[in-house]
Structures are given as structure tokens and as C-alpha cells.
N, C-alpha and C positions, 0 to 999 in steps of 0.2 A: 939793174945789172944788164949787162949785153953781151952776150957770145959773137964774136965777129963780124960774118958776112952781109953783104951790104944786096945780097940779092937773099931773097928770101920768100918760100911756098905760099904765108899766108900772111898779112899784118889783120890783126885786129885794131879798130880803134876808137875813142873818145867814149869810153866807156870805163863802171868804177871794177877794181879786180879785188875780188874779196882773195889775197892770195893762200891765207892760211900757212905764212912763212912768217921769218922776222919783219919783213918789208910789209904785214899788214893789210889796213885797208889803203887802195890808190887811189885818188880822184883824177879824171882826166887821162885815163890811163892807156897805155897800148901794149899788146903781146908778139910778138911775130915768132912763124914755125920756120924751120927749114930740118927736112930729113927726117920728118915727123919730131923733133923735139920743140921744146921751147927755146928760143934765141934770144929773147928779148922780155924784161917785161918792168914796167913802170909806167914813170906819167912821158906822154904824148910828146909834151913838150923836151924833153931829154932823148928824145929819138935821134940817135944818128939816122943823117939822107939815106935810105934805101927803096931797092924798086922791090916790089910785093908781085908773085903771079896771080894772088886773090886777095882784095880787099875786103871787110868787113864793117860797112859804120854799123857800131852799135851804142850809139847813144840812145839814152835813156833806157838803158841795158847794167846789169853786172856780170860781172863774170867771175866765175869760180871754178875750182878745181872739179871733174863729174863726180858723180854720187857713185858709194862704193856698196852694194848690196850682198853682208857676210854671210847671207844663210837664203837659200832659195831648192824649190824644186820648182824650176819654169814651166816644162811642162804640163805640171799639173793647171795652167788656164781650162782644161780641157774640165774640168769638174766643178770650177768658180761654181757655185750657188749651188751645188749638190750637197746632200746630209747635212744641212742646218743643222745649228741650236743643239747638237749633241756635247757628249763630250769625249775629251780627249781617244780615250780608251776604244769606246763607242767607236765613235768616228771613223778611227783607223782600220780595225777587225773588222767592222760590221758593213760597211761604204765603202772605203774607199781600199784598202787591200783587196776587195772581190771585183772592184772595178780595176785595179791595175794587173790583175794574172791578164783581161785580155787586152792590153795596150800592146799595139804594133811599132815597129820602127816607125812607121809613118804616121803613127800620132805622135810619138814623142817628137816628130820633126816638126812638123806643123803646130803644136801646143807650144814649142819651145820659140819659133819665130812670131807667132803673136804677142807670147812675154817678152821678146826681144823688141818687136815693135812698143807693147808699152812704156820698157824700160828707155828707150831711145828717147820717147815723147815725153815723159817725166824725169827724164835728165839724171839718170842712172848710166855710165860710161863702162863698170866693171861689177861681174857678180862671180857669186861663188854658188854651185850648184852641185847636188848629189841624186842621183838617180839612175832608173834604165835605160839602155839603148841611148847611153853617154855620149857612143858615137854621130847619133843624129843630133844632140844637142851640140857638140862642136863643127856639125856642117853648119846649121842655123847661126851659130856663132859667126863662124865664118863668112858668114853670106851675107850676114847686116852688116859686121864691121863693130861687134862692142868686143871690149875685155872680157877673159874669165879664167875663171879657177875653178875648172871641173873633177869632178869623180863618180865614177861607175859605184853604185853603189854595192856592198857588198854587206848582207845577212847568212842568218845559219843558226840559230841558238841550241836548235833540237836534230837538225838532219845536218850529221857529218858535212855529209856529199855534197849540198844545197852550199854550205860555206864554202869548201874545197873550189867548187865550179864557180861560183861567186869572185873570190879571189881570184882565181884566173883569170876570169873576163877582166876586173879591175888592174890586175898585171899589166894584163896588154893591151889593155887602153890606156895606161902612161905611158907603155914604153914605146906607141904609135904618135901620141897626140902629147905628150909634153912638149911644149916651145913651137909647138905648130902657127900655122895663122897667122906665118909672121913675127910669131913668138908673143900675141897676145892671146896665146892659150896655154894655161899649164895646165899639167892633169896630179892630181893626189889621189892617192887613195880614202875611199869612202865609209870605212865599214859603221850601218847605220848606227848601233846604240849599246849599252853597254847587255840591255835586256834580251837582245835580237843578236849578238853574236858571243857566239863560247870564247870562254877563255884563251885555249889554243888556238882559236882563229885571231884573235887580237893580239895573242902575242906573234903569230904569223903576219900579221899587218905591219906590226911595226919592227921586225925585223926587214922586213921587204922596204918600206919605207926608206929606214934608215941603210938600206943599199942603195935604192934610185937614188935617195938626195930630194927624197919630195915632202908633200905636207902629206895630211891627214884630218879629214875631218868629220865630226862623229857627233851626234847627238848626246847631251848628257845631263844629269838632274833635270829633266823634262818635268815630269812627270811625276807626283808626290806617290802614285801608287805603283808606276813603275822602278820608283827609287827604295821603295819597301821591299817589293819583292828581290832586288839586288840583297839590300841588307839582311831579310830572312834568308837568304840561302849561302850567303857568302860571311856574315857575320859583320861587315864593315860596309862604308857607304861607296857609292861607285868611283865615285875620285880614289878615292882611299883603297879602292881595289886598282885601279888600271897604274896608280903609284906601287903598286905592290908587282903587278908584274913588270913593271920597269917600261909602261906607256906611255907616260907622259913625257913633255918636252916642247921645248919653244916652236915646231914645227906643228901641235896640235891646232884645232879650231873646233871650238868644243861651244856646239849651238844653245842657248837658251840657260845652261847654269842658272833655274830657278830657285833650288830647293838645295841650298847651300849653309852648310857647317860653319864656324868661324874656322876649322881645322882647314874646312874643302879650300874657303875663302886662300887659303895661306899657303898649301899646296900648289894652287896655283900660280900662286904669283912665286911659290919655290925651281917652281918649272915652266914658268916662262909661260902658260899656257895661255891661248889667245881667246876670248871668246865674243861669240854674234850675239847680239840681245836682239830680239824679238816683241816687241810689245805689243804689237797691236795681234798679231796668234796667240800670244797669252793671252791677254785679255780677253779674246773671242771663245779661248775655251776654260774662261774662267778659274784658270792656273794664276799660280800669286806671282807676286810683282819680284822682279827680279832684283837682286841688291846692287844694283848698279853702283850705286852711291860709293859704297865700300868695297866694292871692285877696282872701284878707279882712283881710292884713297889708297889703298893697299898696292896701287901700281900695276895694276894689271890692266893689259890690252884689251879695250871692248871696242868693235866695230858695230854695225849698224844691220840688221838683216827684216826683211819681210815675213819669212817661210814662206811657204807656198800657195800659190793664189788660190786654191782650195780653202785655205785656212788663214786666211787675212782678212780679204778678197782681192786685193790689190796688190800692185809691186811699186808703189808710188814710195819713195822714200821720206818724201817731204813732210806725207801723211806720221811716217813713223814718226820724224825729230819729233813733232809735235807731241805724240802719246808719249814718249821717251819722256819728253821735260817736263807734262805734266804729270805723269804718271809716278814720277821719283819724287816729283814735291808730295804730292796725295801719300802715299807710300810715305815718308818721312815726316809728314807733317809740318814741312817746312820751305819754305816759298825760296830761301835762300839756296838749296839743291839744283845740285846740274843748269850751272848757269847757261845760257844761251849760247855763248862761243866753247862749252862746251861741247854742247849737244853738232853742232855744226864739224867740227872737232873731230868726233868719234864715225861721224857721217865720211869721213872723208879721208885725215891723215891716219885715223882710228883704223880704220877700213884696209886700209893701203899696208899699215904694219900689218896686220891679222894676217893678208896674205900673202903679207915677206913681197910687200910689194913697193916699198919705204923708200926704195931707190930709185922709184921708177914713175910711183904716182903720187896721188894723195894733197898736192901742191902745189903753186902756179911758182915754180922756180927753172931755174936756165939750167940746161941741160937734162930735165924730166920730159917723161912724153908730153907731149900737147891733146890730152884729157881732160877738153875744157868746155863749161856750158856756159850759154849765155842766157838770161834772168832779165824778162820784161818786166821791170818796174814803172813802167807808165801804165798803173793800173790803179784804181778806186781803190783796193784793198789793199793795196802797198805805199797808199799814201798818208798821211807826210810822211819822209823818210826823215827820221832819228836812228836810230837804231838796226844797222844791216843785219847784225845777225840776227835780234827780235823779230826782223821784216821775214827772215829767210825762213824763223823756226814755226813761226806765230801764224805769220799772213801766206805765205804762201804758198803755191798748190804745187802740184805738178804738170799742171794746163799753162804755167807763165815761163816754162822754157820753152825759149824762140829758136835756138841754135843746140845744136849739141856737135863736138868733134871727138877724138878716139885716133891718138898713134897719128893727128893731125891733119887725120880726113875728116872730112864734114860728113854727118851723116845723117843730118837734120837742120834746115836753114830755114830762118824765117815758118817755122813749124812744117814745112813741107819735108816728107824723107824721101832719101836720097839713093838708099840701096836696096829697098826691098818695097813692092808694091802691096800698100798698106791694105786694099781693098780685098784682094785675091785672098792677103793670109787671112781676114777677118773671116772673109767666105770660105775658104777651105776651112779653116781650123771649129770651124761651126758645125762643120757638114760633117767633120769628125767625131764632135763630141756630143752630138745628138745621135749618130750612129752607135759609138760605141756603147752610151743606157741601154742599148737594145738587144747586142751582143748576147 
């Protein structure tokens, strides 16, 4: 397919494009940007003559649509390898909430540009994140050049006030930061969980919501013993409450749905609601396998997410596909589950609807942004090539993206990046978080 102009920002070319549209897999293929979209994209050979201000040979290269990361707190690099081996419950109360009362703006700025450098170098283009001092994670945004779908987060379950002031920080950081950046930042509201904020504060979220015209996205069935205590105090399960107060809706984004009803399962998909699977943070804290399976048989939206580099340890996506596919066969008992252009699928077009973002990424088609990576497959462990998606889900890392772009800027070429000095963040964001143990 080809949009017009015969001058165009950037040609990619003589490389295969795994497009994740009808047009499939290309061989021999070429993309060109102009105006940050995509203009062009098929095989090489079917190129009308045009002049490129940047070329690209990427042979022995694929390229694909970038990785779409549904559930993240970037920031938290700052605590990677901190409270081990605990769990869940553990973890949060005992670690890592006494370490975040003393996080400053300036760690969450610096924590959040070295998960931006990650995500850059493991070929992640667009994330969706929740957390403090929102504000400095969409300067960092800003500053490297990726996609996002932010929200200030907002708690309260027990102190009034704590929610009340919550919510307002989250107000007015939509109504500052939605479509900023260019308009590769939207902002939603965040309020964490169903255990961590009262009822009238949720249903105060979502009327606020459903005035901006924005998402919402919330943690939910996490937790087996977080989801008990919903149920002893509420009588019904948390899906089944947040439907009760008239929460739910295709603008949700409802992380990790472990611990799911056949009822919960049906609910959701009655309202449309989106959700981030997690597998390698489940796994880590020994929480069951999510039902993916029947999430996606039932019609319901699952994108792709890491959680937080605290509780992964990584933001490497490629790492997830793989626990994903293997994880839902182990899980099922059945080899036939979450076939590999599945799993590639949910990493990307998956991703893209989650954040009502279906028009815009998700896709190597004409007229979407130009959020596209490129994939060294002249590697030992990507060899023979049979199978692109088995190659992408099975073999490879996130050390074999060469290029990545974003709104059709390069922001990583030939693995060197391009808008933020990799070195600096490493050393500040260190110098951070060996500080703040100490605090």
C-alpha cells in the first residue's frame, strides 16, 4: 500500500516486516515515514521512485510493529534486586512501601529514564505506567522520545484525606499532561486497587474519568488474599463490586486478573474491560497463572505488561512472550495453547487496543505512526529462519533490537541511542538508588 508523496523523512529497506496486518509477513520489504506516519510499506520491489532524507539498509533485519508494555511502574529500577524471594503481601508493606514514602521528584525522574533507556534498547516503543511524581515520569518520557499512557497514582482506603489529595494530584495531572509530548502522552487516571481505595473514591474516579474522556487503570484480582479480604467485607468478588458501582467499562485497564470467576471472566468481556497480563511478576511471586487462555476465547482484550522492575526484574518484553506461551501451555496442559502469532499479537495489536490506542499503533500499516523496530536476525540463535513468530517468541532477546523509532524518530540506530546519554542515566540513577537504602 502507498500514501502519496514521492519525498519522504525516512525509507526503510531490504528487510522482512512482520506487519501484524492482513498484508502479513513481507519479504524484501520497504516502509517509508513522512510526518511521522507510515507512507509506504510492502516489498522493495513495488516502491514507487522516491527521494528518502534517511535511509536505512536493514537487511538481514525484521521489522515489526514496537512492543507495547500494558502495566509498568518504571520508576521503580531504582529498587531492582531489593526484598527478594518474598511475597506478595510481604513485599509491598514490609519493603517496598517504606522505601517509597522517601522517593523524591528526582528519583522518580532518574529511575524512570533508565527504564526508558531499557525499554528503548529492548525494543519497547509505548508503555502504560502508574505511579508518584507522574510529573517527572512524563518529562523522562519526553526527553527520550517513547510512547505512554501515564497516571499519577491514586490510594486512600482507610484515610479520607490521603484519597481526596490523591485524586487531585491525578486530576491535574490529566488535565496538564494528556496529549502532551506531541501527543505521545496521554494521561488516565490511576487509582491503585480495589483493596487500597474506598468505594467513594472509585466511584469518584470514574465519574472524573468519564468527564475528561480518559482511561483508568487499576490493579485487580492480584492477589488471592487481597481478593478475600474484598470478598469478606463486601460479600462479592472485586469485579463483581466495581460492576456494582457502575465501574467498569471499555476505558478500564485492569492489571493481572489472576484470580478470576467464570462470572469475573464474563463481566468482563460484558464491559469491554481491557486487561495487562503479567507473567513473569506472577511467577516471581508465586501467584497462579492467569487464564489467559479463556480470556481470549471469551473475547476479551489482553495486552502484554512487565510490572515493575522491582518485581520482574526487567522490562524486556520479549522475555515476557516467552513466559506467556510457555506458561499457558504448563497452565493447560496443553502444547496446542497460545499459539505463537498469538502471543506476538497481544505484545503489540493487543497492547495498542488496551490503550485505545488501535488507531494509531499496534501495526506496520499506512497512515499509523511510524513505531517501528528493527530485529537482528543474523544471529546463531535466530538461526535457521522457519518460523518468524517461533523466532520472535522462543529465540529472541531483547539485546537483538538494532534500531528502534517512535512517531518516526529514531531513537536507537544500529544499537547506539540517540536522545538520552546512556552512561550519565546509568550513573545517576545508581547514585540514587544506593542513596535512598540509606535515607
Amino acid at each position: 500500500m502507498f500514501l502519496q508523496p514521492n519525498r519522504v523523512d525516512l525509507l526503510i529497506q531490504d528487510c522482512g516486516i512482520l506487519t501484524m496486518s492482513r498484508q502479513g509477513f513481507i519479504t524484501q520489504g520497504a516502509i517509508t515515514v513522512k510526518n511521522r506516519q507510515i507512507a509506504y510499506v510492502g516489498r522493495k520491489d513495488s516502491l514507487p521512485k522516491i527521494k528518502a532524507e534517511k535511509v536505512i539498509d536493514a537487511r538481514g533485519k525484521i521489522a515489526l510493529p514496537g512492543l507495547i508494555n500494558c502495566h509498568t511502574h518504571v520508576a521503580m529500577t531504582l529498587f531492582r534486586g531489593l526484598a527478594e524471594d518474598k511475597p506478595l503481601d510481604n513485599w509491598l508493606e514490609k519493603s517496598i512501601w517504606p522505601l517509597e514514602a522517601n522517593l523524591t521528584w528526582e528519583d522518580v525522574y532518574w529511575g524512570t529514564l533508565l527504564g526508558c533507556v531499557e525499554m528503548i534498547k529492548t525494543g519497547t516503543t509505548c508503555f502504560a505506567d502508574m505511579y508518584f511524581y507522574e510529573d517527572a515520569v512524563a518529562k523522562a518520557v519526553e526527553e527520550t522520545g517513547l510512547r505512554a499512557v501515564l497516571a499519577q497514582g491514586v490510594i486512600g482506603a482507610n484515610v479520607a484525606s490521603l484519597g481526596k489529595e490523591t485524586l487531585k494530584q491525578s486530576f491535574f495531572f490529566v488535565k496538564r499532561f494528556n496529549g502532551s509530548a506531541n501527543g505521545r502522552i496521554n494521561a488516565w487516571f490511576g487509582p491503585h486497587a480495589v483493596y487500597s481505595c474506598n468505594v467513594e473514591l472509585l466511584k469518584e474516579v470514574r465519574r472524573l474519568a468519564s468527564e475528561k474522556n480518559v482511561g483508568i487503570q487499576i490493579h485487580l484480582a492480584e492477589s488471592l488474599e487481597h481478593s478475600k479480604k474484598v470478598q469478606e467485607k463486601h460479600g462479592i468478588s472485586e469485579i463483581r463490586l466495581l460492576e456494582k458501582i457502575g465501574f467498569l467499562g471499555s476505558d478500564v485497564l485492569a492489571a493481572h486478573c489472576v484470580f478470576l470467576s467464570e462470572e469475573d471472566m464474563q463481566l468482563l468481556r460484558k464491559y469491554n474491560v481491557k486487561v495487562a497480563h503479567n507473567p513473569v511478576a506472577n511467577s516471581k511471586f508465586g501467584l497462579a497463572i492467569s487464564p489467559v487462555k479463556e480470556l481470549l476465547d471469551r473475547g476479551v482484550c489482553v495486552g502484554l505488561g512487565t510490572d515493575g522492575p522491582a518485581s520482574n526484574n526487567s522490562l524486556d518484553l520479549f522475555e515476557s512472550m516467552k513466559f506467556t506461551a510457555l506458561l499457558q501451555k504448563q497452565h493447560y496442559e496443553d502444547a496446542r495453547v497460545m499459539k505463537t502469532w498469538e502471543v506476538v499479537e497481544v505484545a503489540t495489536l493487543g497492547g495498542a487496543k488496551a490503550l485505545k490506542l488501535k488507531n494509531v499503533i499496534g501495526s506496520l500499516e499506512v497512515g499509523k505512526r511510524a513505531d517501528i523496530i528493527l530485529i537482528d536476525f543474523d544471529k546463531p540463535h535466530l538461526k535457521p529462519f522457519h518460523n518468524v513468530y517461533a523466532n520472535i517468541v522462543y529465540s529472541a532477546k531483547g539485546s537483538d533490537v538494532d534500531t528502534v523509532i517512535v512517531d518516526g524518530r529514531i531513537l536507537m540506530e544500529q544499537g547506539e541511542l540517540k536522545t538520552v546519554d546512556e552512561e550519565k542515566v546509568m550513573r545517576e540513577a545508581e547514585k540514587r538508588a544506593f542513596n535512598l537504602t540509606t535515607r
